[in-house]
TORKOL-4160 file (C-alpha; in steps of 0.2 Angstrom, whole numbers, padded with zeros to 4 digits, m for minus):
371
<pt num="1" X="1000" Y="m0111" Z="0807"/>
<pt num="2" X="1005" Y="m0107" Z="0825"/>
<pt num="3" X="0988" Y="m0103" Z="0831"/>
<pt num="4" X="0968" Y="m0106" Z="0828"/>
<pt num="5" X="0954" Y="m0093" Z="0827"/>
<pt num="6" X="0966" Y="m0077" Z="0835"/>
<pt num="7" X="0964" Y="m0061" Z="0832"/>
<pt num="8" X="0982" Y="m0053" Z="0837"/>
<pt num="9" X="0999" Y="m0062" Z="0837"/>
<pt num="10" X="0995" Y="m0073" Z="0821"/>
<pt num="11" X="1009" Y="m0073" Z="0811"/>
<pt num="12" X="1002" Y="m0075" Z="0793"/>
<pt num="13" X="0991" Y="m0062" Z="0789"/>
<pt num="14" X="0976" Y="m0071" Z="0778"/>
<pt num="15" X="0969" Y="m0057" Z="0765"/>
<pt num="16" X="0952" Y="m0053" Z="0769"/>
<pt num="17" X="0946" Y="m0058" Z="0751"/>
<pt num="18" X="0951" Y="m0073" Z="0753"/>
<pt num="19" X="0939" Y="m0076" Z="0769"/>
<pt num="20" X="0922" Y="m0083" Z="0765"/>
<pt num="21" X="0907" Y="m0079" Z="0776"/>
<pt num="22" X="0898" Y="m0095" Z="0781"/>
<pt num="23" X="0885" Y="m0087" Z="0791"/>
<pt num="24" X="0868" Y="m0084" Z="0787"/>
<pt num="25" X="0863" Y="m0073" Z="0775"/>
<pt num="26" X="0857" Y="m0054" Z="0779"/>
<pt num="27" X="0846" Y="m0048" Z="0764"/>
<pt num="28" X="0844" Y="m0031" Z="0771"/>
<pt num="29" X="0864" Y="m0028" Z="0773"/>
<pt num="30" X="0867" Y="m0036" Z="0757"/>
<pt num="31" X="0876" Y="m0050" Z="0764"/>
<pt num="32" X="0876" Y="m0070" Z="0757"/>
<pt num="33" X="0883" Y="m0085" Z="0764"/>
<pt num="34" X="0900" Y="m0087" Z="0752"/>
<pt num="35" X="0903" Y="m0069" Z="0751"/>
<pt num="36" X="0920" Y="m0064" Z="0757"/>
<pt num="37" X="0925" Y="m0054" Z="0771"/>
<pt num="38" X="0928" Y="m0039" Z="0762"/>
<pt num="39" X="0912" Y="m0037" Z="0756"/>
<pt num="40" X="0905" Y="m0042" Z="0772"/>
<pt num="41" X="0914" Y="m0027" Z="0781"/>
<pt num="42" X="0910" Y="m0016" Z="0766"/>
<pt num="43" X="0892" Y="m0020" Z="0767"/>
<pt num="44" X="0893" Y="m0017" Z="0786"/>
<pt num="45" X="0902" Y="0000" Z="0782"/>
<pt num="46" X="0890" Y="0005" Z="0772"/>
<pt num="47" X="0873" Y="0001" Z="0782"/>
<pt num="48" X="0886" Y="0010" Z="0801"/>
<pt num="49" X="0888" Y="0026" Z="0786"/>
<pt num="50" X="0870" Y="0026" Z="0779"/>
<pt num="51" X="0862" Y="0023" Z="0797"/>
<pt num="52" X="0873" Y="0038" Z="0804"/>
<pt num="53" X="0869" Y="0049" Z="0789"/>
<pt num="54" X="0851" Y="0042" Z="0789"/>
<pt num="55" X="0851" Y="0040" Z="0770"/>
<pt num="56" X="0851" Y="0021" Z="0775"/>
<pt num="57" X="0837" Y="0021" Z="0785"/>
<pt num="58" X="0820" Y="0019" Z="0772"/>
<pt num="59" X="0804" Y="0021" Z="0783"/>
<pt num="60" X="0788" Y="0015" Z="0773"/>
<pt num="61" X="0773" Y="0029" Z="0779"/>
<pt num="62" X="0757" Y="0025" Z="0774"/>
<pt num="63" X="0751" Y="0039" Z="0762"/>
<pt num="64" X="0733" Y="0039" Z="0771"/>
<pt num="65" X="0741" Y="0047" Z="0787"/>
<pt num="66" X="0752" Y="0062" Z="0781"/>
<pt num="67" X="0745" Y="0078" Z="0779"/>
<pt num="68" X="0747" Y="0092" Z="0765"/>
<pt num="69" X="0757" Y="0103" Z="0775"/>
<pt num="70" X="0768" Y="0088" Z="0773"/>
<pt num="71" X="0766" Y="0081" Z="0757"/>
<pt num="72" X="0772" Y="0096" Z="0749"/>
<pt num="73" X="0789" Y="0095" Z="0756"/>
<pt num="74" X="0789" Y="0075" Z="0752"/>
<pt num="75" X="0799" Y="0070" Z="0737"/>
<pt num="76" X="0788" Y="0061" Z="0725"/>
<pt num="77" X="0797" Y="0043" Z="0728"/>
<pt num="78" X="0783" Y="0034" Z="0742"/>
<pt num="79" X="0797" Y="0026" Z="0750"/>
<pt num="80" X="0806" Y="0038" Z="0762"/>
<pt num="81" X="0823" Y="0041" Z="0767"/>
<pt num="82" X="0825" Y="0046" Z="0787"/>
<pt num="83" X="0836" Y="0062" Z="0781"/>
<pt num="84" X="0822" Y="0066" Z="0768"/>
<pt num="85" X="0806" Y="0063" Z="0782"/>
<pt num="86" X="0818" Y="0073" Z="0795"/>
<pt num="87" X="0821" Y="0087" Z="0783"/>
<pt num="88" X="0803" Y="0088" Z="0777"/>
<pt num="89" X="0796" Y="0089" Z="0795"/>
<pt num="90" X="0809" Y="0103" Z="0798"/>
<pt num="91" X="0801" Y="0112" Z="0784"/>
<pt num="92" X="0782" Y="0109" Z="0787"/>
<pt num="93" X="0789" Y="0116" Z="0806"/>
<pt num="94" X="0795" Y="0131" Z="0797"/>
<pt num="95" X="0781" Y="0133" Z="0788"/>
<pt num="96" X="0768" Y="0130" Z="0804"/>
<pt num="97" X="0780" Y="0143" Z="0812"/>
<pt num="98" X="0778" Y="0156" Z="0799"/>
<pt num="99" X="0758" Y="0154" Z="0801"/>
<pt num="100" X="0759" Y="0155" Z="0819"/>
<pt num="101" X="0768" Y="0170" Z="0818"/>
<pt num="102" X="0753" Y="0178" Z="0806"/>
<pt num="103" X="0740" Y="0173" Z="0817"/>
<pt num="104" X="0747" Y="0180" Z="0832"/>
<pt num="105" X="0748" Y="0197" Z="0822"/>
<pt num="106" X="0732" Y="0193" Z="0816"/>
<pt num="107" X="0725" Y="0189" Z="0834"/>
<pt num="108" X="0735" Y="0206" Z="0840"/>
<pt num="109" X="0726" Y="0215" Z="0829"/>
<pt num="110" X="0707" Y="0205" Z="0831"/>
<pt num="111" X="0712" Y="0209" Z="0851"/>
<pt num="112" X="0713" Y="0228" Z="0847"/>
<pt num="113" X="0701" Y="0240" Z="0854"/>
<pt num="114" X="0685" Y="0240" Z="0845"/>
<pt num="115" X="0668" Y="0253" Z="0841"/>
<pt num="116" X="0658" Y="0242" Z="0849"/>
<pt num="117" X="0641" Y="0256" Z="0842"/>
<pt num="118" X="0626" Y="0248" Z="0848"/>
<pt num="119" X="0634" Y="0230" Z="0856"/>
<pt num="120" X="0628" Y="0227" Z="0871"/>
<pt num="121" X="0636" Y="0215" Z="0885"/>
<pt num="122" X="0655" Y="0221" Z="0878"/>
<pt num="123" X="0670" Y="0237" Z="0879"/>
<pt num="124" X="0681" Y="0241" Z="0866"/>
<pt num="125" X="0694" Y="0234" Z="0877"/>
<pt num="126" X="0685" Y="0215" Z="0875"/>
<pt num="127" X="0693" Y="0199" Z="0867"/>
<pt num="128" X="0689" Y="0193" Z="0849"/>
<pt num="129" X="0677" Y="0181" Z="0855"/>
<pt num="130" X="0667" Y="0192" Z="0867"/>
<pt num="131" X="0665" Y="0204" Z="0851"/>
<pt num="132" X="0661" Y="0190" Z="0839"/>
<pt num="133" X="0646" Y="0183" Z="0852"/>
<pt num="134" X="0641" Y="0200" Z="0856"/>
<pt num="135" X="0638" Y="0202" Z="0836"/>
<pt num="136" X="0629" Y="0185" Z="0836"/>
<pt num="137" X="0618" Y="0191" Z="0849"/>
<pt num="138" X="0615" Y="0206" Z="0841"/>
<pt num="139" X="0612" Y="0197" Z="0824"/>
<pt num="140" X="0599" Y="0184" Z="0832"/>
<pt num="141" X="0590" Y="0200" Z="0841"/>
<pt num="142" X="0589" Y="0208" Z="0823"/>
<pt num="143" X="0584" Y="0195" Z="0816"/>
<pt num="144" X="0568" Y="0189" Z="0828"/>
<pt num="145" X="0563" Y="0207" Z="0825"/>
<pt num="146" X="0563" Y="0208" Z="0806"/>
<pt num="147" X="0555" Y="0192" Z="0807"/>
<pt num="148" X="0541" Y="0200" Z="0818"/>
<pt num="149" X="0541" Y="0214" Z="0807"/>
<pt num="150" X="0538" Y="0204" Z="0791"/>
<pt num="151" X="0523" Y="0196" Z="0798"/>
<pt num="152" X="0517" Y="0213" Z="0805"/>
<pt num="153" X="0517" Y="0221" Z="0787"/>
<pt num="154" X="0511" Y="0205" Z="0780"/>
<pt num="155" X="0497" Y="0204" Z="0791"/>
<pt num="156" X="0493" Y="0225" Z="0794"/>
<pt num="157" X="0498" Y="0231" Z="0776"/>
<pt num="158" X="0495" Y="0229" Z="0758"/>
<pt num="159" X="0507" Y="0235" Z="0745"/>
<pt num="160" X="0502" Y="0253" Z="0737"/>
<pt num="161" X="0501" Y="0246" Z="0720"/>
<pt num="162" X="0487" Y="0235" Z="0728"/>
<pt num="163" X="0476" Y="0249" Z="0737"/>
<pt num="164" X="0463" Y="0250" Z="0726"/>
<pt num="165" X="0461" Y="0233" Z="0723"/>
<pt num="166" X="0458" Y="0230" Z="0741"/>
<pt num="167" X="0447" Y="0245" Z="0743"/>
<pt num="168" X="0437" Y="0240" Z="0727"/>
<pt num="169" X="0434" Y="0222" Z="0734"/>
<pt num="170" X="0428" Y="0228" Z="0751"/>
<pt num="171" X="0416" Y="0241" Z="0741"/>
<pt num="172" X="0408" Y="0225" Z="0733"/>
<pt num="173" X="0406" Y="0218" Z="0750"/>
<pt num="174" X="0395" Y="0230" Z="0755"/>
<pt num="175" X="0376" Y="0224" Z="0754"/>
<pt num="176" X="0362" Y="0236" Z="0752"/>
<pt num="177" X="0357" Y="0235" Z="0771"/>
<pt num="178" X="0372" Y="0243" Z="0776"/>
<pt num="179" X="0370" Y="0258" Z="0787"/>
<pt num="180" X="0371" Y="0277" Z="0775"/>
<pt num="181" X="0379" Y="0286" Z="0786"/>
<pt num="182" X="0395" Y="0274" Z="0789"/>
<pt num="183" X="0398" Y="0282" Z="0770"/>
<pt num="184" X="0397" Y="0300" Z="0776"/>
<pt num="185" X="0406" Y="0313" Z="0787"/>
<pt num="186" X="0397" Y="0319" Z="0804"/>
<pt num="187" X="0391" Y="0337" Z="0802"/>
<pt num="188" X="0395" Y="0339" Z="0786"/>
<pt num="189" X="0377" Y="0347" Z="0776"/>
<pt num="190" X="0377" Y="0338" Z="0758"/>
<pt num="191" X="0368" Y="0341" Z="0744"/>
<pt num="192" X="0355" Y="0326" Z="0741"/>
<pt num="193" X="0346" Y="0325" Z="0724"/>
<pt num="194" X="0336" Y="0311" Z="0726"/>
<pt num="195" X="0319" Y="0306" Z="0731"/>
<pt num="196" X="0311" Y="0311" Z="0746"/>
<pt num="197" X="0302" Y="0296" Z="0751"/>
<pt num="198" X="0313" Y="0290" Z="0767"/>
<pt num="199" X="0309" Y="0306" Z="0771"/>
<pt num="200" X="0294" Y="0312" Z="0781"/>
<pt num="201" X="0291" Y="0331" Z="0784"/>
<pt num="202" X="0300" Y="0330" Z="0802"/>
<pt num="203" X="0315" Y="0326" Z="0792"/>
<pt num="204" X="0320" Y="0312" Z="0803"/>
<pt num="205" X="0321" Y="0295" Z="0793"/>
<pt num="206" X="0316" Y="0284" Z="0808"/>
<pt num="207" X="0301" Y="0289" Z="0812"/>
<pt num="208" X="0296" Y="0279" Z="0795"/>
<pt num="209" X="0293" Y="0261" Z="0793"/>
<pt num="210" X="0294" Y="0250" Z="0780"/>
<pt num="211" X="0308" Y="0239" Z="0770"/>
<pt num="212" X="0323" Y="0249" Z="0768"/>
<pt num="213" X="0322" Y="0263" Z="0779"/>
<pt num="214" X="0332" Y="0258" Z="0788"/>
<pt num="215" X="0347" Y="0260" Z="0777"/>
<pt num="216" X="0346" Y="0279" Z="0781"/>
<pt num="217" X="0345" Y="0282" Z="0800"/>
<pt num="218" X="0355" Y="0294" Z="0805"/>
<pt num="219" X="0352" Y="0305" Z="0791"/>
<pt num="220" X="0342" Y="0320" Z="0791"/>
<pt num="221" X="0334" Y="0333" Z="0782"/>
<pt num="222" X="0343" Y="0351" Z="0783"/>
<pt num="223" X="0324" Y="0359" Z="0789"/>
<pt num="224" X="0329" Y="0368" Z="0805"/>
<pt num="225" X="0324" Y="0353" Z="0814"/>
<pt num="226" X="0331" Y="0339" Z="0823"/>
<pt num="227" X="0346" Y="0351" Z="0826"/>
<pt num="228" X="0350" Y="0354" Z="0808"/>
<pt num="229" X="0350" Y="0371" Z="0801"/>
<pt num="230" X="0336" Y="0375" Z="0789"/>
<pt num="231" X="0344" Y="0377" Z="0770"/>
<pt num="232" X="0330" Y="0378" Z="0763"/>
<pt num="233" X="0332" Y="0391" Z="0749"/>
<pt num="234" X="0349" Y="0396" Z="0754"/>
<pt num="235" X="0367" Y="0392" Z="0750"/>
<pt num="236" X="0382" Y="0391" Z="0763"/>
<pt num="237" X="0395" Y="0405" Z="0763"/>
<pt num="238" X="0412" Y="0403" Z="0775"/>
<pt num="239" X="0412" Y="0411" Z="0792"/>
<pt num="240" X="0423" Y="0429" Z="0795"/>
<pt num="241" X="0421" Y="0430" Z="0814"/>
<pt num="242" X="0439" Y="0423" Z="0815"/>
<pt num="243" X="0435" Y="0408" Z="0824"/>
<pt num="244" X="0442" Y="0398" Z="0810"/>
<pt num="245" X="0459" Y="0406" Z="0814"/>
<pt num="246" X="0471" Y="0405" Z="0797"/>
<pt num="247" X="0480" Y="0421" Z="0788"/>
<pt num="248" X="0472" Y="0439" Z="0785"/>
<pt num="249" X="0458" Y="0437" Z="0776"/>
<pt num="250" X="0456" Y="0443" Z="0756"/>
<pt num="251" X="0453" Y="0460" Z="0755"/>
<pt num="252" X="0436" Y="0457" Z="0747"/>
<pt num="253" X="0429" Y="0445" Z="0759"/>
<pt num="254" X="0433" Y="0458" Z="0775"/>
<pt num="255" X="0417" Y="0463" Z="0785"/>
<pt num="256" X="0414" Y="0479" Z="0780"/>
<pt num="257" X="0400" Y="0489" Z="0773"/>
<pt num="258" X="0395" Y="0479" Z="0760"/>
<pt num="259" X="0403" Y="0463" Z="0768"/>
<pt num="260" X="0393" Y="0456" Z="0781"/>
<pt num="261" X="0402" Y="0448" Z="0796"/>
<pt num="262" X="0395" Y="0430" Z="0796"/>
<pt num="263" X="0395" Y="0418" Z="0811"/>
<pt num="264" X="0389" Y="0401" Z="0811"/>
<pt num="265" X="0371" Y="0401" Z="0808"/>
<pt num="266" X="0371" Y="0419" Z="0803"/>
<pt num="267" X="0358" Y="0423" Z="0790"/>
<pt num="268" X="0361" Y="0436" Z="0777"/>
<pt num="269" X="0353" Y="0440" Z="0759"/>
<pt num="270" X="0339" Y="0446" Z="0750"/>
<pt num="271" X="0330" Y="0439" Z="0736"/>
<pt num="272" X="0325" Y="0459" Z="0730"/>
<pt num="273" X="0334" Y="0475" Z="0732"/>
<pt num="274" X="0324" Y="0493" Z="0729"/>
<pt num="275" X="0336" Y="0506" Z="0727"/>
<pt num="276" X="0336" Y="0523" Z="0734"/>
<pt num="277" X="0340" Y="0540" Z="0728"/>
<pt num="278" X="0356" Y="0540" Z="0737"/>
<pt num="279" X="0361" Y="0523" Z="0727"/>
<pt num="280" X="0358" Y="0528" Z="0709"/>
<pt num="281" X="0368" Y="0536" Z="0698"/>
<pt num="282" X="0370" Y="0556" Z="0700"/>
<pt num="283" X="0364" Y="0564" Z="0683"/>
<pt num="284" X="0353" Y="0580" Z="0678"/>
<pt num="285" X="0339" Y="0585" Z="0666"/>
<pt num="286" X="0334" Y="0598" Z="0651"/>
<pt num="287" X="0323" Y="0609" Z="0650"/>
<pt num="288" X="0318" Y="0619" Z="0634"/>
<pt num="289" X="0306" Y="0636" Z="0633"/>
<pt num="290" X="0294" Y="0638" Z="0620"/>
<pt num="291" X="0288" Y="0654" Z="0613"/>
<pt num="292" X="0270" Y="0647" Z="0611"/>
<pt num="293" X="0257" Y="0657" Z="0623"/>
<pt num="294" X="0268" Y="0666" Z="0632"/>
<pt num="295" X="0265" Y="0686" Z="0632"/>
<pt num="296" X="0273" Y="0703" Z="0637"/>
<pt num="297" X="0268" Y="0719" Z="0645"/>
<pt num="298" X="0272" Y="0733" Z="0636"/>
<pt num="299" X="0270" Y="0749" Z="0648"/>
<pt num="300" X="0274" Y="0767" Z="0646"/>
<pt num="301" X="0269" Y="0789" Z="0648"/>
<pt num="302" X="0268" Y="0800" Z="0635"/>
<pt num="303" X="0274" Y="0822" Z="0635"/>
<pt num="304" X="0265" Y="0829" Z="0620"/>
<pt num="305" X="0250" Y="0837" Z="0629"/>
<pt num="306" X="0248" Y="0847" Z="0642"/>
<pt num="307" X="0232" Y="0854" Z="0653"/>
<pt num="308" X="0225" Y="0870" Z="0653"/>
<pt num="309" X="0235" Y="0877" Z="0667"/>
<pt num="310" X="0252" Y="0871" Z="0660"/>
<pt num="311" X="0254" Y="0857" Z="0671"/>
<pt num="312" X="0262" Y="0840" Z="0656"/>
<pt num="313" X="0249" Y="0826" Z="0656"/>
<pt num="314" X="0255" Y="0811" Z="0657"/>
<pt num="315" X="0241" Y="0797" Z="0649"/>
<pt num="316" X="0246" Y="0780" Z="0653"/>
<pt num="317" X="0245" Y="0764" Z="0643"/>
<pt num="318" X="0246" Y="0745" Z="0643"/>
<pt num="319" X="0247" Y="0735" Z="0630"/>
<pt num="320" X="0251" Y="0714" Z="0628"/>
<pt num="321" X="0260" Y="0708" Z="0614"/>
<pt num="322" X="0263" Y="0691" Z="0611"/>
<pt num="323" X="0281" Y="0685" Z="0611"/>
<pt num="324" X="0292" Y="0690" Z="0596"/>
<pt num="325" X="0277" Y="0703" Z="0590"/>
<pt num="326" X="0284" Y="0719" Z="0582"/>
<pt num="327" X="0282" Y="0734" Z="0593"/>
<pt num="328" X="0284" Y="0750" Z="0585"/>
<pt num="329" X="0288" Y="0764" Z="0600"/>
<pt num="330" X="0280" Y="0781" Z="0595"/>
<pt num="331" X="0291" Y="0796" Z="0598"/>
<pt num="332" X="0290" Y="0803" Z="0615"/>
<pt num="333" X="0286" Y="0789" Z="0623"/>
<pt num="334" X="0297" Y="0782" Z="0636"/>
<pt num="335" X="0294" Y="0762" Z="0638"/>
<pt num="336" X="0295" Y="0748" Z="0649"/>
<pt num="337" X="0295" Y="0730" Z="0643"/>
<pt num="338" X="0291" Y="0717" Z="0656"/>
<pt num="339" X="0297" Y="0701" Z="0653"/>
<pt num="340" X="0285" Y="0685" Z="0661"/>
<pt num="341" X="0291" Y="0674" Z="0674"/>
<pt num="342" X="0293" Y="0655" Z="0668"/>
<pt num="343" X="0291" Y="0640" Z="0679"/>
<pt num="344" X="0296" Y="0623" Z="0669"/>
<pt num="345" X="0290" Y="0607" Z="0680"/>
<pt num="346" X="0299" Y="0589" Z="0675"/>
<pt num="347" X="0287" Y="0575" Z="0679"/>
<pt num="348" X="0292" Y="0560" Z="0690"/>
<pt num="349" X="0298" Y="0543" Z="0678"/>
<pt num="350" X="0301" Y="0524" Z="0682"/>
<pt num="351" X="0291" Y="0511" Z="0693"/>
<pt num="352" X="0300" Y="0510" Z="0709"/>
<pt num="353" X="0300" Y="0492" Z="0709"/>
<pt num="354" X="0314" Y="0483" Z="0714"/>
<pt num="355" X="0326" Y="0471" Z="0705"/>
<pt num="356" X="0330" Y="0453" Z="0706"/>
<pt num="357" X="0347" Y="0448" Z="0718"/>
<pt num="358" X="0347" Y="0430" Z="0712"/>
<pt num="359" X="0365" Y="0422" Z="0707"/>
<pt num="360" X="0360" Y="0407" Z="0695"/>
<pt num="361" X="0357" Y="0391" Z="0709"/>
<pt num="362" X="0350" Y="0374" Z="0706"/>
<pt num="363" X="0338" Y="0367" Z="0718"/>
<pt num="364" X="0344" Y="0353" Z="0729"/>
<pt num="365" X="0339" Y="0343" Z="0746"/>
<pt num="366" X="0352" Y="0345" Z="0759"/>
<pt num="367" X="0356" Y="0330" Z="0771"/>
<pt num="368" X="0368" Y="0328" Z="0786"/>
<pt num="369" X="0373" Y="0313" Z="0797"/>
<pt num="370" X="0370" Y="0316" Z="0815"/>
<pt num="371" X="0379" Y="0304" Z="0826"/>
């Protein structure tokens, strides 16, 4: 051989399978001391191709540290190919892309103009966020006051179903010494049909003494004292001066004639009415004659004599006949029958008295509490 360990101008060409490597050996190319040099070069081709390609290039990524925007573009295999990582990261890039661009519309549509209605702080024209914390705001305020007005109903009000029983528990609470009148209306006369022993004839329930009157002070006697008006034998009836105001009165309540026009404290009534000529009924009476003791005159001349000298003479006579007694009338006689004057007198009947004008009533103590 002409020459040792050259490259060019050697003049036997050695075949590279015949060439051994005695180097050290490369487990990751794949390359052992004894292997020839063809393998050697392939192995080297393969790792130059497979690093260009990056199919040769395994990257061991820890499971723990890749998110699932990644994951799902990760073939199954734990052990990664730099092509496979590169492509999956293009994808996951794509992906994030295609969200970014829906959030932006999104966010071009949050930004829009808003009806802010009763916000306060903001415009339509404000951002997202400026909304968004103007609606917190909003909420919080909302809230403290429902809050407020929970403990409001809670503390002030009871629920209607509950009324009475709140009504019928303070009753019972009351105890005998409580006051009358913190019962009863001011002014208002009320019929009382109990005993009149709190009572003395002033009317006025304090100037007693003893246990218990004092449970009605304040309350007094309707006798025309202690400015109460005296009901004593009569009953109420509505005012008509108009000072009550309200429509046009019933026809049959008008003042009129029979309708008296009553103000307050007006008195009106009888217990007795007498009527007069003028207020009974018209009518007439009969009368009948009777035959009994009633007479007639019969008078009359007579032309059947006459005097000495010629001259008629003319006797007279007079005669009284009873009422449908014959009277024969002798010839020549010319008579007049006088009929007798009758006077009939009706005597005078009833009592004059006059009648009762009582409406049926029960009898009853009026009360009223003066303030």
């Amino acid at each position: 051989m002409s020459c040792s360990n050259c490259f060019n101008g050697c003049a036997e060409i050695t075949s590279d399978k015949c060439v051994k490597y005695t180097g050290a050996d490369i487990p990751a190319l794949g390359i052992s001391y004894g292997d020839t040099l063809l393998h050697v070069e392939e192995q080297l081709a393969k790792f130059i191709i497979s690093t260009l390609d990056g199919t040769g290039i395994v990257i061991d990524v820890p499971q723990s540290v890749i998110c699932d925007l990644i994951k799902k573009h990760l073939p199954t295999c734990p052990s990664y190919q730099l092509d496979e990582l590169i492509i999956t990261l293009i994808k996951a890039i794509c992906d994030l892309q295609t969200q970014v661009t829906a959030i932006k519309a999104d966010i071009t549509a949050l930004n829009a103009d808003y009806t802010i209605g009763c916000l306060t702080g903001v415009t339509a024209s404000s951002d997202t966020h400026q909304i968004v914390q103007a609606i917190i705001t909003k909420l919080c305020s909302l809230d403290t006051g429902l809050t407020a007005l929970i403990l409001n109903v809670n503390t002030n009000y009871v629920k209607i179903a509950d009324i009475n029983s709140y009504i019928a528990a303070y009753l019972a609470t009351l105890a005998p010494a409580n006051k009358a009148y913190t019962k009863m209306v001011p002014y208002v006369a009320m019929p009382y049909f109990g005993q009149l022993s709190n009572y003395p004839a002033t009317g006025d329930a304090l100037s007693l003494t003893g246990a218990g009157i004092g449970y009605w002070e304040k309350i007094y006697l309707c006798n025309g004292l202690n400015f109460t008006p005296d009901l004593r034998g009569r009953s109420t009836v509505g005012t008509t001066d108009g000072t009550m105001g309200g429509p046009t009165m019933d026809t049959n309540v008008i003042p009129s004639a029979f309708n008296p026009s009553y103000s307050l404290g007006t008195k009106q009534g009888t217990n007795s009415i007498s009527l007069t000529t003028a207020q009974i009924p018209a009518h007439n009476h009969s009368a009948a004659n009777s035959a009994t003791g009633i007479t007639r005159t019969i008078t009359g001349t007579s032309s059947q004599s006459e005097a000495p000298n010629g001259s008629p003479v003319y006797p007279t006579f007079n005669s009284t006949q009873g009422l449908g007694t014959a009277f024969t009338n002798p010839s020549g006689l010319t008579v007049t029958l006088t009929d007798p004057t009758h006077t009939h007198t009706i005597s005078d009947t009833g009592g004059g008295q006059p009648h009762s004008n009582n409406q049926p009533m029960m009898g009853a103590y009026y009360i009223m509490y003066i303030p």
